[in-house]
C-alpha positions in Angstrom: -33.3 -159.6 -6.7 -29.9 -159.7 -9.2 -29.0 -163.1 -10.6 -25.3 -163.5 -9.5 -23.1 -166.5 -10.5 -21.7 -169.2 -8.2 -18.6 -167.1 -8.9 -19.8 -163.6 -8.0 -21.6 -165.2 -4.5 -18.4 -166.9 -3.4 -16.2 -163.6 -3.8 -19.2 -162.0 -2.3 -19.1 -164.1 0.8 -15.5 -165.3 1.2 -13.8 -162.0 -0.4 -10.2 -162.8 -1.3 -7.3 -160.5 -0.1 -9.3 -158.3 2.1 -6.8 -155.7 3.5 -4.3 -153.0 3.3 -0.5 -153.6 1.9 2.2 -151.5 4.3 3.8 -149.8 2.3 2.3 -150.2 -1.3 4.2 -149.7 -4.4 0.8 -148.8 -6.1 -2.0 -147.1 -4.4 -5.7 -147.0 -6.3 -8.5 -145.1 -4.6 -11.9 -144.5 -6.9 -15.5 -144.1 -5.7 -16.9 -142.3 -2.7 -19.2 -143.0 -0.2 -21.8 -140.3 -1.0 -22.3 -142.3 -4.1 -22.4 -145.7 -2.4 -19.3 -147.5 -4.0 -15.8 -147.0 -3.2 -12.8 -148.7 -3.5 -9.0 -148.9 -2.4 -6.5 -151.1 -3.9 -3.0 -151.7 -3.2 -0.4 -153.5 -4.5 3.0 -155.0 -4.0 5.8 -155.7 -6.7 8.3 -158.6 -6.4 12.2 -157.4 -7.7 11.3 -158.8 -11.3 8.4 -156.1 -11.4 5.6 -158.4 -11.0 2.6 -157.7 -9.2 3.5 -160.2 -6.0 0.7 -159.2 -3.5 -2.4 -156.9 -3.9 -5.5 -155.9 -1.5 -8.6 -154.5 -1.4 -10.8 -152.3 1.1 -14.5 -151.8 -0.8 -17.6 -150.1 0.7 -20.2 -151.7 -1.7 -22.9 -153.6 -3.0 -22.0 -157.8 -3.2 -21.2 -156.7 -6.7 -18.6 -154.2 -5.4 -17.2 -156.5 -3.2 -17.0 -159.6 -5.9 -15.5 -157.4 -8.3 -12.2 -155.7 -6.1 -11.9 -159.5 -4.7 -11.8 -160.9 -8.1 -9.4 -158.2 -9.3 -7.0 -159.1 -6.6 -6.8 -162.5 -7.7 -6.7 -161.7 -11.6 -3.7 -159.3 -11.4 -1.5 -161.4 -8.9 1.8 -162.4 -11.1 0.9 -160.3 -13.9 3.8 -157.8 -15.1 2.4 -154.0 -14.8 2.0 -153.8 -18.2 0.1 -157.2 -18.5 -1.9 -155.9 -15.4 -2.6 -152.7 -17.6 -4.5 -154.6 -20.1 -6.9 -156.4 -18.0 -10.2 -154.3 -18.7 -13.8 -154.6 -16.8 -15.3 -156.7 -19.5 -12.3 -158.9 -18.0 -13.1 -158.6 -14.5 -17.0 -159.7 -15.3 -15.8 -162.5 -17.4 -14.2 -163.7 -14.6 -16.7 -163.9 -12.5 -19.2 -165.7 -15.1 -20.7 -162.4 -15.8 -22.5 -159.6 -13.7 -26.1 -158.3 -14.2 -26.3 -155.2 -16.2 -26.7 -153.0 -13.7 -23.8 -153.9 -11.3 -21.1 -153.1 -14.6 -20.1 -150.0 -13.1 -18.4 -152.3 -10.5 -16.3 -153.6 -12.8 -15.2 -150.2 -14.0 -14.7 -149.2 -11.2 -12.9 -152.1 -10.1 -10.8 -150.9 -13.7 -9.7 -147.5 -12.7 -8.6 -148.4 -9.5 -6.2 -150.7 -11.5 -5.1 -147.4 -13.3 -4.7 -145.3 -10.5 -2.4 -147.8 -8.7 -0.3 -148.0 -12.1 0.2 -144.6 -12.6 1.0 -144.6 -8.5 3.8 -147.5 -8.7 5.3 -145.3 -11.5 5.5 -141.9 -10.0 3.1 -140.7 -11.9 0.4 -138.0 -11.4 -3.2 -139.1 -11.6 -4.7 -138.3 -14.9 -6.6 -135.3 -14.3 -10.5 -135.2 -14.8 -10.8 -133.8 -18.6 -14.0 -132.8 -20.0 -17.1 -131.9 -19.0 -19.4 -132.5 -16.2 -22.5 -134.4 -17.8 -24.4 -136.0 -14.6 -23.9 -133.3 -11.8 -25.8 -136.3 -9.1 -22.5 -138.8 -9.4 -20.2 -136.5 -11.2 -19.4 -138.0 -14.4 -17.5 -136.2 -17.6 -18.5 -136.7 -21.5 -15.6 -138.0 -22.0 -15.9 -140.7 -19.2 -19.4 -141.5 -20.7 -17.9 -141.6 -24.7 -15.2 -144.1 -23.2 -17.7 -146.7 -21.8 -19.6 -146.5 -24.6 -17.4 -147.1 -27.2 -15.7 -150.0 -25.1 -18.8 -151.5 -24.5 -20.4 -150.8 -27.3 -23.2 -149.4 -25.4 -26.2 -148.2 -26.9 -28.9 -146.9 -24.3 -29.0 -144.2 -21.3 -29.8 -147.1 -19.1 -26.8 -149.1 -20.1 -24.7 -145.5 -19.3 -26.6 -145.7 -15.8 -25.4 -149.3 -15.8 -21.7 -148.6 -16.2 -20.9 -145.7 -14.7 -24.1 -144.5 -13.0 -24.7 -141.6 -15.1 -28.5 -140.4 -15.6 -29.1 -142.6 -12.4 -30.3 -139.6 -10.4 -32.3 -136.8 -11.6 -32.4 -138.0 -15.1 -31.9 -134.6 -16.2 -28.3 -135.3 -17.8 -30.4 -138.1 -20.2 -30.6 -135.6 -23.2 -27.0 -135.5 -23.1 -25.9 -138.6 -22.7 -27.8 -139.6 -25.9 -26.3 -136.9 -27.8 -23.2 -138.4 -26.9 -23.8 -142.1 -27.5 -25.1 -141.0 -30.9 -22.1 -139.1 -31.8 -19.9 -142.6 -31.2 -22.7 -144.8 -32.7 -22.9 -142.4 -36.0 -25.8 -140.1 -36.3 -27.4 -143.2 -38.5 -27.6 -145.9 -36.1 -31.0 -145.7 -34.3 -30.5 -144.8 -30.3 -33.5 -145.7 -27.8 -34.9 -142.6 -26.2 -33.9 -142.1 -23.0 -36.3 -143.7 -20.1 -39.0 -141.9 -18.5 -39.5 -141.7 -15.2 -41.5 -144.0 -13.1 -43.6 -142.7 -9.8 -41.3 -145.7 -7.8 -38.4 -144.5 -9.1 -39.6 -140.6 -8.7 -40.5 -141.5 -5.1 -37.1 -143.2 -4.2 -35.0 -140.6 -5.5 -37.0 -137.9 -3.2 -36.4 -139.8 -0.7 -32.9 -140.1 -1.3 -32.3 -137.0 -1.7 -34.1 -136.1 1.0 -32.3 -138.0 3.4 -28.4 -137.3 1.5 -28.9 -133.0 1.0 -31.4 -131.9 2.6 -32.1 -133.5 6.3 -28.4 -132.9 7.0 -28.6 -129.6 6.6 -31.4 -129.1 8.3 -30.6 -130.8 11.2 -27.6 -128.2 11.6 -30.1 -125.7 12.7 -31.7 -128.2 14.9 -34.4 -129.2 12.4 -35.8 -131.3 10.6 -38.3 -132.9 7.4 -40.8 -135.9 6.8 -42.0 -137.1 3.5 -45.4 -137.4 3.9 -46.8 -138.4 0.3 -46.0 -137.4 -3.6 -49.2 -137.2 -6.0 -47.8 -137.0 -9.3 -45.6 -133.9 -9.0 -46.7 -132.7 -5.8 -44.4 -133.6 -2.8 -46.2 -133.3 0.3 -44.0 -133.0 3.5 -43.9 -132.1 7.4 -41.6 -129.9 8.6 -40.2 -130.7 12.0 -38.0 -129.6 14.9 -37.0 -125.6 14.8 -38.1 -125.6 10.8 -41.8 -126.3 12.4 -42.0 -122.8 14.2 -39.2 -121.1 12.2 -41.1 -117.9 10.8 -39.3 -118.2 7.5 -40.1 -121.9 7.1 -41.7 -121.1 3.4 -38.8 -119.5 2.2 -36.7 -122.8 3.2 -39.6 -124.9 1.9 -39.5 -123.2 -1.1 -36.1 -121.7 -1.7 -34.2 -124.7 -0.5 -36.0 -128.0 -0.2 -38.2 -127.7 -3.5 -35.0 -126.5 -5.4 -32.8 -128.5 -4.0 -35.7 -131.5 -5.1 -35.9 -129.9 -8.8 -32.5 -129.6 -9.4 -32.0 -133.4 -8.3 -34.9 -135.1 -9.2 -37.0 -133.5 -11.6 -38.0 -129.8 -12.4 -41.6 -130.0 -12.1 -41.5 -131.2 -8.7 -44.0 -128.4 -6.4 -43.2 -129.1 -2.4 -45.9 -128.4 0.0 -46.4 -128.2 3.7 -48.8 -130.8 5.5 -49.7 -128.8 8.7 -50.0 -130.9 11.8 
C-alpha cells in the first residue's frame, strides 16, 4: 500500500475541476490507456492572457487523478508563461509529496501542461526526437536524459519511477544505465540495474498475457490459460479453437513464447499442459 498525504487523498477523492472546457484555447492530451495512465487537460484564457478556467479528464491510478486535479488548481490565474514554469517536482510539492513510484504522474501531469501551451499558441506538438529506449511504454533516450538530469536521478528503478521505462520486460535496463551515466559523468558510481524477481516475472506474464496475446487469440475464436511458471518455464493451456488447431505448436511457439521473450524476458521456454 503507497503512503499518500492528506493532500494527495483529498484530490484523490474530491478531484477538483473534473471536466471538459467547450471550446478550449489550449488542448493537452498525454498517456494512453494500453499503458494504464492518460490524461486530457484543457484550458481557458481570460482577455489579459491568464489562464481563467482549466479541466481535467484522467484514466488513472489515485496518483493520476491527485496529480491532473492538483494541476488544475496550481495553474488557475497564472500567465502562460508563468504556467510554463510550473514543473512536476511542483505538482508533487504541492501535494506534500508522492511516493517514488507514482512520479511519472506528475510528469505526466507536466507535459500535458506543454501540449496545451504549445496548443493555445498555434503551435505544432514537438515531435518525438530520439530514440526508442523501452519498446513496452514507448519511451525515447532523450525523454529518459531529461528526467534524469531534472531529477537528478540516479537508478533504473527511479527511471521506472518517472516515466515508466524498464518497467516491463526489463530488457531496455542496460540502456537506461548507459544513459544515466552519461549525465551523471562516467565517475559517479550508478547502481546496477535490478534483477528480476519470480513475483514480478509472474505478473508481467500475466500481463502480457492478457494485453497481447489473449486478444489476438480470441480473434480466431481462441483462447490461453496460465497454468504455472517454474523458473523460466511457463506452463499454459491452450483453449477454445487453439485447443484442436493442428498448428497449435507453431502458435505456441512462434507467437506466444516470442511474444513472452520479447516482453518479459528472453529465456522464457512456453510449454503446453495437456488436459
Amino acid at each position: 500500500m503507497w503512503e499518500y498525504t492528506d493532500k494527495v487523498k483529498d484530490h484523490f477523492l474530491n478531484p477538483r475541476n473534473v471536466g471538459e472546457i467547450e471550446n478550449a484555447d489550449g488542448i493537452g492530451e498525454v498517456g494512453s490507456l494500453a499503458c494504464g495512465d492518460a490524461l486530457k487537460l484543457t484550458l481557458k484564457l481570460d482577455e489579459n492572457g491568464r489562464i481563467e478556467d482549466a479541466k481535467f479528464q484522467t484514466f488513472g491510478c489515485a496518483s493520476a487523478i491527485a496529480s491532473s486535479s492538483a494541476l488544475t488548481e496550481m495553474v488557475k490565474g497564472l500567465t502562460v508563461e508563468e504556467a510554463q514554469k510550473v514543473t512536476n517536482e511542483d505538482i508533487a510539492d504541492y501535494l506534500g509529496g508522492l511516493p517514488k513510484e507514482k512520479m511519472h504522474c506528475s510528469v505526466m501531469g507536466r507535459d500535458a501542461l506543454e501540449k496545451a501551451i504549445l496548443c493555445y499558441r498555434g503551435q505544432p506538438e514537438k515531435k518525438v526526437e530520439g530514440e526508442i529506449v523501452c519498446e513496452c511504454f514507448g519511451v525515447t533516450d532523450l525523454e529518459i536524459r531529461r528526467v534524469v538530469e531534472e531529477n537528478s536521478l540516479k537508478t533504473v528503478e527511479d527511471v521506472t519511477s518517472y516515466v515508466k521505462a524498464g518497467g516491463g520486460c526489463t530488457n531496455c535496463h542496460e540502456n537506461i544505465l548507459e544513459i544515466i551515466n552519461s549525465v551523471l559523468g562516467k565517475d559517479r558510481p550508478v547502481e546496477p540495474p535490478p534483477k528480476m524477481t519470480n513475483i514480478r516475472k509472474i505478473r508481467l506474464i500475466e500481463e502480457t498475457l492478457e494485453r497481447e496475446i489473449k486478444p489476438s487469440l480470441k480473434k480466431d475464436g481462441g483462447s490461453i490459460e496460465l497454468i504455472d511458471v517454474d523458473g523460466n518455464r511457463v506452463f499454459v493451456k491452450l483453449l477454445g479453437t487453439c485447443a484442436s488447431c493442428t498448428i497449435s505448436q507453431v502458435t505456441l511457439k512462434d507467437y506466444v513464447e516470442k511474444k513472452l521473450r520479447e516482453l518479459v524476458t528472453p529465456e522464457l521456454v512456453v510449454e503446453e499442459v495437456q488436459s
